[in-house]
N, C-alpha and C positions, 0 to 999 in steps of 0.2 A: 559917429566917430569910429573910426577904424582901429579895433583891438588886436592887443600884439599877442599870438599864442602863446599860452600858461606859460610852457616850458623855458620860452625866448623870455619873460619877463622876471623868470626863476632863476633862469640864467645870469642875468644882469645883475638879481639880487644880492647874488654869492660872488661875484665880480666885484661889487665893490669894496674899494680900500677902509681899511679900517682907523678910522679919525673922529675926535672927540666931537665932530657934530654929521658924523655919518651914522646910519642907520644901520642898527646890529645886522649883520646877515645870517641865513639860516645855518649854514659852514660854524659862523664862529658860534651861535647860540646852543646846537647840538655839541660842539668841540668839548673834550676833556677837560671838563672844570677849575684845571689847575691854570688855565688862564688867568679864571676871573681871582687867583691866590686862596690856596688852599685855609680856612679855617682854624682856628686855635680848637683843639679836640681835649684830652686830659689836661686839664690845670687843676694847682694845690699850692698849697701855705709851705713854704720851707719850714723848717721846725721852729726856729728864730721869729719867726713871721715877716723877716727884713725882705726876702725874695721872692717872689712867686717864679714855679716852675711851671711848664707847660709843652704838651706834645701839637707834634705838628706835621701834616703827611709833605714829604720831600718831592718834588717837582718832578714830576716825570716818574717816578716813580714811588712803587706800594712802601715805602720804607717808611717809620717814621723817625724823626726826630726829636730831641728835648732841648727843650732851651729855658733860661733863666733871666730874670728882670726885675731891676730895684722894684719894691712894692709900692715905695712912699713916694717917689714922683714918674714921670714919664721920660721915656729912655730907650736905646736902643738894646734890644734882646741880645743875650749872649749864648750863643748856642752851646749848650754843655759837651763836651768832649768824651770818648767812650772810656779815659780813665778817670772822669771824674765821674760818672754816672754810679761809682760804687758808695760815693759822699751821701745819694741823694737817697729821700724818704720817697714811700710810693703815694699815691692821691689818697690812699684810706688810711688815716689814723685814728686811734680809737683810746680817745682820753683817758686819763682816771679823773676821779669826783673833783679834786682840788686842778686839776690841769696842768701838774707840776711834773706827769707822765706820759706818754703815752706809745701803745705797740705797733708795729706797723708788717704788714705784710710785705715781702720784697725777694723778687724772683722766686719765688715757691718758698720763703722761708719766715720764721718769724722773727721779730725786734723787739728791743724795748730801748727807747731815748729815753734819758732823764732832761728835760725840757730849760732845764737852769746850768748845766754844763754843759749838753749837749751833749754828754758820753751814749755811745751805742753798745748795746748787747745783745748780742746773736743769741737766739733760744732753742731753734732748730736747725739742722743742716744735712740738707741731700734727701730730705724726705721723698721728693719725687711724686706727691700725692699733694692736690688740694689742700692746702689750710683753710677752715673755716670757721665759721658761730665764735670770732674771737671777741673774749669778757674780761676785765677785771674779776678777780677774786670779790668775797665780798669783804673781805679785809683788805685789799689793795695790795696785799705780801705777795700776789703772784698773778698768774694768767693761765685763762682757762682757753681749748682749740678743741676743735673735731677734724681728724683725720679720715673721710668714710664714714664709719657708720659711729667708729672710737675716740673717747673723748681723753682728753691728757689733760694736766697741771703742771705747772712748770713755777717754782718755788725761788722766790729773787734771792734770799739770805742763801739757800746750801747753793742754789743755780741748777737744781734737777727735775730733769721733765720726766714725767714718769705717767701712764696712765691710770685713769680713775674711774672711769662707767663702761663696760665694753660690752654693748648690749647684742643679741643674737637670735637670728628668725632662725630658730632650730629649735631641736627637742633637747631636753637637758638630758645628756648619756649618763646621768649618775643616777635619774630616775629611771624605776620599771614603770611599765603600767602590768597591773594585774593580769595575770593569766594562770589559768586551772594548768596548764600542763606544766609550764615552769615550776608553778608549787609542788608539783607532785614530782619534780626530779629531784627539787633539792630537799622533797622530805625522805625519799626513797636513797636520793646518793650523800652519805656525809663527807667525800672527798668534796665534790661540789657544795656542798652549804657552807663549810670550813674556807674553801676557796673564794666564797665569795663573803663572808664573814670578814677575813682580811683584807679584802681590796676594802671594805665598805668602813672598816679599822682604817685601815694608810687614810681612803681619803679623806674620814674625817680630822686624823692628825693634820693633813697638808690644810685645811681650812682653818682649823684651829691657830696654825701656827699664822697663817697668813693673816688672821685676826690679829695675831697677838704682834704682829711684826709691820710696823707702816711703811715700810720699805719694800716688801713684796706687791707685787703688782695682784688686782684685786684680779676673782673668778669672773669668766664672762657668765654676761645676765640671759638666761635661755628664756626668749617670750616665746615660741611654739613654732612647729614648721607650716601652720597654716599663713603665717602674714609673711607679709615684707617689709622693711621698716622703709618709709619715706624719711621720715628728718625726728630729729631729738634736739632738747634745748636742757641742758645740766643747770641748775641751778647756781649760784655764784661761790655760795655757802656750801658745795658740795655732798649737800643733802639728798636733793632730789634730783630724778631723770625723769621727765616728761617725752614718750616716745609716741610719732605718727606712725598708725600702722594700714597697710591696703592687702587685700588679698593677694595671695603670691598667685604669679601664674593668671592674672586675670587677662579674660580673653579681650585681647587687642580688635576683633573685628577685620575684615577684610581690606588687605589696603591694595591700592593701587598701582598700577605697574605703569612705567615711565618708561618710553622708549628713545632712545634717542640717537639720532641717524648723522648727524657731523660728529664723529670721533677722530682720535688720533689713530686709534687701532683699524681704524677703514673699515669694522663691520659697527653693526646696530648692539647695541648695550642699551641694557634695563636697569631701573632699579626700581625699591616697590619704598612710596610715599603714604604718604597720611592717608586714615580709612576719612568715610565720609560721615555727614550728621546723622546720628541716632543708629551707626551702626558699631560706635563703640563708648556708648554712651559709659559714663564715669563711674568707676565702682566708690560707693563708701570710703571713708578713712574710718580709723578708730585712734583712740588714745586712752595710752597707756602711763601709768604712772609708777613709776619704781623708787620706795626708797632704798636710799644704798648704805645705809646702815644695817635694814634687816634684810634686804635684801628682796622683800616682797614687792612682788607684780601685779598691782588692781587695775581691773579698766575702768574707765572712766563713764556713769550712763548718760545718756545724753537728754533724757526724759526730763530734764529739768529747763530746756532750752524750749520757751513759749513757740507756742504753736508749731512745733517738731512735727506733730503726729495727725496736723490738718493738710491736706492736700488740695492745694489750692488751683490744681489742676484735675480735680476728681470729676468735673461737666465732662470734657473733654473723654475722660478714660472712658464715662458712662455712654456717653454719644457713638463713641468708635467701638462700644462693647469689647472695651480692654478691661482686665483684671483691677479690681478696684487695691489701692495701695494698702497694705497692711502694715501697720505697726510704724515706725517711726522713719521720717525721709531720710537716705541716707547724704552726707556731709561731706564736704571736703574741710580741710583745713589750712587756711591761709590764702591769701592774693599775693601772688607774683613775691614772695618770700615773708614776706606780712603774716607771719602765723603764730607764736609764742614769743610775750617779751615775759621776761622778769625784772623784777625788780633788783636796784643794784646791791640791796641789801640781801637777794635770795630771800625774803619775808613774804613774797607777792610774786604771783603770775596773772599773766591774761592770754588769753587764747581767741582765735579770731577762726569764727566757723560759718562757711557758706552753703545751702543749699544745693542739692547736686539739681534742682528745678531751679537754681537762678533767682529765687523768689524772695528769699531770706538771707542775712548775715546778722551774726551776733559775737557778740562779743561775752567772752564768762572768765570770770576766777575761777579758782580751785582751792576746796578747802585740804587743804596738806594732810592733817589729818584724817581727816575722814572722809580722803577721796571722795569727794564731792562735789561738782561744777554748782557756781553760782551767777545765773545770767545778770548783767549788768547792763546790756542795749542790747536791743533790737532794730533791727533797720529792716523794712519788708517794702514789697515794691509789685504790683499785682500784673509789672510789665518784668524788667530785670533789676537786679540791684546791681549797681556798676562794679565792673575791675578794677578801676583807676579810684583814686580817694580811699585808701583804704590805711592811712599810719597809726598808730598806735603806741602808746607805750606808759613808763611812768615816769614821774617830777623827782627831782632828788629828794624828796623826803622819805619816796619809798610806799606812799600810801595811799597817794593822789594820783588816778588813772585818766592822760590826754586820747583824745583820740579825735580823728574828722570824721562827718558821715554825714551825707546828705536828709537828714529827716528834714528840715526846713523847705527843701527842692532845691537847697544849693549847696554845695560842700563846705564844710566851715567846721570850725575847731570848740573842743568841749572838753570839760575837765570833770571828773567825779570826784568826789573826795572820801574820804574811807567810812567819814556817815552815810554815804549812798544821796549825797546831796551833789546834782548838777548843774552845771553852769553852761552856758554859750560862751565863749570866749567874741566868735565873729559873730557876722548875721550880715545879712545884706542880699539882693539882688546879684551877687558876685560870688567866685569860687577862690575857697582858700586851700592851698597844696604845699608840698616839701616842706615841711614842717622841721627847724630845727629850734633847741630850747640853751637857752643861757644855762649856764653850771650851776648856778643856784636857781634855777625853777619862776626867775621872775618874769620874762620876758621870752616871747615865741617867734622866730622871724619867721616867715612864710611866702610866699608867692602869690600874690594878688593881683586880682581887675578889677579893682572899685573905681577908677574913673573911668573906664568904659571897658565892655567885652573884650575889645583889641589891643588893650595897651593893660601890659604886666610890670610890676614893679617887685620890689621887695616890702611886704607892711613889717613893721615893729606892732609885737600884742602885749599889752600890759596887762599878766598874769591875776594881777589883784582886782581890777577891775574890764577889762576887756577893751579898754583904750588901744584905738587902732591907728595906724598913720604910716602911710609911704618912708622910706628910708633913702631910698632911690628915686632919680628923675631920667630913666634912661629909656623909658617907654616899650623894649622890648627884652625885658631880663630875661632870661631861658633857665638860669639856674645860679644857688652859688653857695658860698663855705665860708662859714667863720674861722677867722683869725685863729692862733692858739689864745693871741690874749683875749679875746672877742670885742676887740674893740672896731674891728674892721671888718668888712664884706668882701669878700674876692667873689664878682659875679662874672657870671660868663651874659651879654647881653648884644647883640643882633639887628638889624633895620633891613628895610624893605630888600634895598640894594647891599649890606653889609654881613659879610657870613659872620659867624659867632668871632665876637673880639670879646676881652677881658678889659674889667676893672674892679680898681680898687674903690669903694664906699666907706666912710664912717656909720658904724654898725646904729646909732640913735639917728642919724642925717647927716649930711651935708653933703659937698660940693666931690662929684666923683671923678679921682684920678686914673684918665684911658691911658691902657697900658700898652696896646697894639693897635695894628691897623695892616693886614696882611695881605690886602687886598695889591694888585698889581695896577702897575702906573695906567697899563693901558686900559684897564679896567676901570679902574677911578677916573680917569679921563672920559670917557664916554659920556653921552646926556640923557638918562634914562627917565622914561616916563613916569612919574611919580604914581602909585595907586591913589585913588581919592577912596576915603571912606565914609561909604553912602549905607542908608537907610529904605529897606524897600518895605513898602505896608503892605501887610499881610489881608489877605479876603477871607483868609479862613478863618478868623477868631485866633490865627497864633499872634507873637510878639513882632514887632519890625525884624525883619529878615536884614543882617548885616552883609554888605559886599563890598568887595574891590572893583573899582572902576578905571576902567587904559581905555583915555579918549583923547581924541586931540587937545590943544590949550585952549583952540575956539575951534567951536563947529563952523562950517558955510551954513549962512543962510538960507533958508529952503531945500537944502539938501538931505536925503534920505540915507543914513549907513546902513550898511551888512551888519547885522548883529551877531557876534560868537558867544556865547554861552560855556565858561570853563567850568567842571565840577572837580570838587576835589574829592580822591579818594579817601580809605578807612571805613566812610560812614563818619568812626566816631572820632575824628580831626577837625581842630579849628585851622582854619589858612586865611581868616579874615582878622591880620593880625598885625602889630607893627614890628613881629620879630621878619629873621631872614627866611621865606617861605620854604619848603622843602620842594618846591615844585618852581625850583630858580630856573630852568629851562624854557618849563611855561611862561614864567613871566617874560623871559625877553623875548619868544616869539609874542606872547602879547603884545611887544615891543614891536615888532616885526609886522604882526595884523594893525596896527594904530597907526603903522607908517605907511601902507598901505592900502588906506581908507579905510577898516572896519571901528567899530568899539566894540570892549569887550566888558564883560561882567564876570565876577570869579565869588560864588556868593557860598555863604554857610549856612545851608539851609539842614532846615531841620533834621536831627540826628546826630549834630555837629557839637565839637564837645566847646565849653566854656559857658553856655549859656543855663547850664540848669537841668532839674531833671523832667518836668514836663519837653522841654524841645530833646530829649536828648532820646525819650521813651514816645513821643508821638509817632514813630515808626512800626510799635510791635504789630507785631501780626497780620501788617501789611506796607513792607518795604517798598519804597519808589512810588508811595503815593503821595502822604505829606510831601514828601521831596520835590515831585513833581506842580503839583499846587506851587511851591515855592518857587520854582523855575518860570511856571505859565505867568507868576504874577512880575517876576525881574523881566521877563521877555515886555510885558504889558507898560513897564515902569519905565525900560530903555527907548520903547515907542512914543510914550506919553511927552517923556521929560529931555531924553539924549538923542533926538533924529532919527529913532532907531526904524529900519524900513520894515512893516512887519512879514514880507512879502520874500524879505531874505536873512531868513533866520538860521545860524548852526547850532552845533553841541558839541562837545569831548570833553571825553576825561580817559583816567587810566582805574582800572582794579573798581572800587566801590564808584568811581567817573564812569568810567564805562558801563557797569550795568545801570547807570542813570539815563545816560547815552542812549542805550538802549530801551529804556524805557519812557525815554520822549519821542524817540523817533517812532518809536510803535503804542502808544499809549496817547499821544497827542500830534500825531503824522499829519495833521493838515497847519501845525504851527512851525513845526520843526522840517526844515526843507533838506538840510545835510545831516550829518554825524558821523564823528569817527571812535568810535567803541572800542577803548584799547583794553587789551589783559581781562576782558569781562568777564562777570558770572552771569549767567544765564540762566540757569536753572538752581537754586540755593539745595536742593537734594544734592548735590555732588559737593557741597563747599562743609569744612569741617566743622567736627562740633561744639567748640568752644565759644566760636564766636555765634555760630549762626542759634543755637540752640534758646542763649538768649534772648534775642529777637522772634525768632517764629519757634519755637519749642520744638519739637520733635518731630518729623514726618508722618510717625505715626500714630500719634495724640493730636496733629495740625495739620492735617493732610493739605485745608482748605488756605491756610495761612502760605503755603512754599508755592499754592497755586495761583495765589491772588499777588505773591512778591514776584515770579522768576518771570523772565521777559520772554524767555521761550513759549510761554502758553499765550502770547500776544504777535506774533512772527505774522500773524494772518495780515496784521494790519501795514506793513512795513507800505509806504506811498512815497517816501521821501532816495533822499542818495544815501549808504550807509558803508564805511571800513569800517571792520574788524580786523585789529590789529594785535595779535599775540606770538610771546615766545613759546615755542616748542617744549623746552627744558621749564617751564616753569610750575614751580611744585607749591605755589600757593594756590591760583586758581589754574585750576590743570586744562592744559591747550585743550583738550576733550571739551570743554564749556563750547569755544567756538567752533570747534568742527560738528557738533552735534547742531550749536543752529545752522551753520553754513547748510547743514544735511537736510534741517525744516525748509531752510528758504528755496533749497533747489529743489521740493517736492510740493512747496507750494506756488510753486514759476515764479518766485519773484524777481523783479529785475533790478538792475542802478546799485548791485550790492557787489563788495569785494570782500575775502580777506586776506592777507598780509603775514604769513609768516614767518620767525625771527628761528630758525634752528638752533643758535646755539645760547640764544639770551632766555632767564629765570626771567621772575614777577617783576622784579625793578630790574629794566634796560640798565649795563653797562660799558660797551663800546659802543663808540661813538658815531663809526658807519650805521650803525642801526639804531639809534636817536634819529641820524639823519637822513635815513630812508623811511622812518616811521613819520618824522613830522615834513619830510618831502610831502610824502601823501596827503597828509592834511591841509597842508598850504594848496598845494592842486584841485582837491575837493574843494575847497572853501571857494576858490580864484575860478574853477568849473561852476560852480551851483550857486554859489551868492550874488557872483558880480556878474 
């Protein structure tokens, strides 16, 4: 049979018209998104609870929009107008105990509604700085904000804000420190002792009086000029100040320099990016504890936090004859803003502290008085203890501390109670997340997959006994917000082919009111391949490896497909899921390869989040190889069961796809016959240290582990066809990745290899010419080497 050149058949592709049983083309599939109708992004409860509002990106352009929509039935959106936009509350409101309150931040300013008239009161205005850490009092008379580093009160009965903790990484200028010459001037000069006799008279009267006068704004609090403060959390009851503090001036490590050669200025500009792993490894935090009655600054030891002072990386130091660790690991404090709650009472704190080794997170009180941490969990992890799952906080009673935390191997919620008596709230093979709690403490909604990995719903937890149960049937919820009465759910929830739309839920069950559909006609109209959700068995002793399947509705008989193999990046992302994928482009060329003639597979293999922490941690200290095992065995499974031909097999992905990519075509180069390796890491020495530090530890305590993960110590084996496909400006994995291998492969003569460079596109492509110059290339390789 006589084959029609790639290009001529690529040609055809993009020629044709777009109709609801035509085949997506590669034009419209790379095209600007706002075809397929831009998504519902910010949505929230009108105060009333009658409305829900919600933003929305405008067509053709970066602008967004607001619009508004009965909550209690389905209806057309009314798009708010920019004089009404002054009516409206912002998506974050922040209750009081009874819900008959609550403040809201809006345009840089603060609020307070009263929730039964609906009246508004402005509390701040023009500040021009961040508002943050906003609390009820613990008597509900008022509201507590941090401006910077300064905290305020703002008092409902007079209506004055006025500050109340103003803490400061400097030296206190009213103290001396000792010194032999200074004493000996002022014992020698009595104009000077006299002179300073008075200032030291004034400024005890100005202390005095501002004790004696609640109206004067209180002294800043001097912690020293050796730290920095990170973050502070004031107490509710205005007792106490809990302060994070870091080294000031802590050396950042060498970063790297970014060149970039399309400007507007028509010459080359630089700029200098993130350092690399373990060369600016994480200093310590400390904390500090201030009361602000007396005024006194204790730190806080941390000697009481188990297993502080073991080093569970001390083989390693011994092996590389590094310095063995002395004295206690240093700490961070908090995940991703997860660091200090209090209680609403101010009676209680809890503090959430991680290993700067990734090894350990704990959780501790503080005894108020006598500054003293008192650990309450441990979570320890001999791979990493995860970023993600980490909320915390306390019940209204004030004494009952919730929290999630994988000790079981899956994330899931747990209550302690003031006798140090704990409970499981969940449990299951399943991951419980977003955690929010009813006004009186009985009941916990959260985000669940207890019927299967792929399908997320809303559970209802029964506080008393741990009775669990779906609230929701929408199979791909992404997120959502209580009512103010809480009797209803506003969820943001999603499907294969469906960006994020909204609905409303009854908060115990029932039947859920969809409130949009923003999706465009021509988009809806299309007939899209549905993914199938398969089960691929694992040979390694792991669990069934879950995936997406785009295959035709029946195979031909006897016929052999081209197999493409998708990975999804992160590492740590689930995409085998029945929400809207983040990788909507790849799906419809999936769409595009099925129509085609290939099948495709898009699998979460291990490392992939939702499944647990054995799959999540099978990775450490040698990335791309469970992964891989995962791949050779979906390659084996699409052969067995889907026609699959083994004889024309691909790969791609982007970012953590990409160095998979790379690590099939060079790690199992006699299965993998193409690849296209977009935005790779290659070398995990060059990638930063948050993420990678976790995984394979430090360069220089795991020299063996960044050699056995990066793909560049495998370039010998390259036998297959390979693109590499990166932007220039991309300051996640820096173009340096591939031009460093480009530079292995042309000194070790390899041949059938290209790369691809994007001058003006970051980590995630965003015009659309170079989408579609990037997956031109792919369709070419695949249409060259498979068929």
């Amino acid at each position: 049979m006589m084959r029609l050149p790639v290009l001529t058949v690529l040609a055809a592709l993009l020629a044709l018209p777009a109709a609801a049983s035509t085949p997506v083309t590669l034009d419209q599939a790379m095209a600007n998104p706002d075809w397929i109708g831009p998504p519902v992004e910010a949505a929230w409860w009108n105060w009333d609870g009658k409305q829900v509002i919600y933003k929305q990106k405008r067509a053709g352009s970066p602008l967004r929009d607001t619009y508004r929509v009965n909550a209690a039935k389905a209806g057309t959106p009314v798009q708010v107008t920019d004089a009404e936009q002054a009516k409206l509350d912002s998506p974050e409101m922040l209750y009081n105990r009874g819900r008959t309150r609550a403040v809201i931040v809006r345009n840089g300013d603060l609020f307070e509604r009263d929730l039964k008239s609906g009246a508004l009161v402005q509390i701040t205005r023009g500040s021009g700085v961040a508002i943050q850490a906003v609390q009820y009092t613990a008597d509900e008379r008022g509201v507590q904000y941090r401006i910077g580093d300064d905290w305020f009160a703002w008092d409902r009965a007079d209506r004055v804000a006025g500050p109340v903790a103003l803490p400061r990484a400097a030296k206190d200028p009213n103290v001396t420190e000792a010194d032999a010459l200074r004493d000996m001037q002022l014992r020698l000069s009595t104009i000077l002792k006299r002179q300073k006799d008075e200032r030291d008279a004034t400024r005890a009267q100005a202390e005095e009086l501002r004790r004696a006068d609640p109206t004067r704004a209180p002294a800043p609090i001097y912690l020293g000029d050796k730290v920095a403060i990170l973050n502070s959390a004031l107490s509710p009851d205005g007792r106490w100040l809990l302060v994070v503090t870091g080294p000031k001036n802590a050396d950042k490590g060498r970063a790297g320099k970014m060149p970039r050669y399309v400007t507007e200025s028509g010459y080359e500009e630089f700029s200098e990016e993130r350092t690399r792993v373990g060369r600016n490894n994480p200093a310590g935090h400390g904390l500090k504890l201030v009361n602000l009655a007396t005024r006194e600054v204790k730190d806080l030891a941390l000697d009481a936090l188990p297993g502080i002072a073991v080093d569970p990386l001390a083989r390693l130091r011994a092996e590389h004859k590094l310095d063995p660790l002395k004295g206690n690991r240093p700490v961070m404090i908090g995940f991703d803003g997860e660091a200090i709650t209090w209680s609403q009472n101010g009676a209680n704190v809890a503090v959430m502290f991680r290993s700067v080794d990734n090894k350990d997170r704990w959780i501790a009180t503080v005894d108020l008085p006598r500054a003293a941490l008192r650990p309450v969990h441990r979570l320890t992890d001999d791979a990493w203890v995860n970023y993600d799952n980490n909320e915390f906080g306390w019940l209204p009673d004030g004494s009952t501390l919730w929290y999630l935390s994988e000790e079981s191997g899956y994330a899931h919620l747990y209550v302690r109670d003031a006798g140090g008596r704990t409970r499981a709230l969940t449990q299951g093979r399943w991951e419980a997340g977003d955690v929010a709690w009813s006004a009186d403490g009985r009941t916990a909604w959260l985000l669940c997959n207890r019927k299967a990995p792929h399908t997320y719903e809303v559970c209802a937890v029964d506080a008393a006994n741990g009775a669990t149960r779906e609230v929701s049937s929408l199979a791909g919820v992404q997120d959502f917000r209580l009512s103010p009465d809480q009797n209803k759910l506003l969820v943001h929830y999603s499907g294969p082919y469906l960006p994020a739309q909204l609905a409303t839920v009854p908060s115990h069950g029932g039947e859920a009111v969809r409130l949009t559909d923003t999706r465009t006609p021509e988009f809806k109209a299309r007939e899209w391949i549905q993914p199938q959700f398969v089960t691929i068995p694992s040979t390694h002793g792991a669990d069934p490896i879950w995936a997406k399947l785009y295959r035709p509705a029946q195979l031909e008989p006897g016929k052999k497909y081209p197999v493409v193999m998708f990975v999804h990046g992160a590492g740590y992302l689930q995409n085998v899921t029945q929400r809207y994928t983040p990788y909507f482009r790849e799906q419809m060329f999936h769409n595009l390869l099925v129509q085609n003639g290939y099948v495709v597979l898009d699998m979460d293999y291990r490392a992939s989040k939702g499944y647990g922490v054995k799959w999540r941690t099978a990775i450490y200290r040698q990335m791309g190889h469970p992964e891989l095992d995962d791949y050779l065995d979906g390659v084996n499974w699409m052969i067995a069961n889907q026609q699959g031909d083994a004889a024309r097999v691909g790969v791609y992905g982007g970012s953590y796809g990409g160095f998979m990519t790379l690590m099939a075509m060079l790690r199992a180069p006699d299965v993998f016959k193409a690849g296209a390796a977009l935005r790779p890491v290659t070398d995990w020495t060059t990638y930063n240290h948050e993420y990678t530090a976790n995984i394979l530890n430090t360069p220089d305590l795991d020299p063996e582990a960044y050699k056995t993960s990066s793909p560049i110590e495998y370039a010998q084996n390259l036998k297959g066809h390979l693109l590499i496909a990166h932007g220039m400006v991309d300051d996640n994995v820096f173009f340096q990745d591939s031009v460093r291998m480009a530079q292995r492969l042309i000194e070790l003569k390899k041949d059938h290899w290209e790369l691809a460079p994007y001058p003006l596109e970051r980590h995630s492509f965003v015009q659309p010419e170079a989408w579609y110059d990037e997956y031109r290339r792919i369709y070419q390789l695949f249409e060259r080497t498979l068929k």
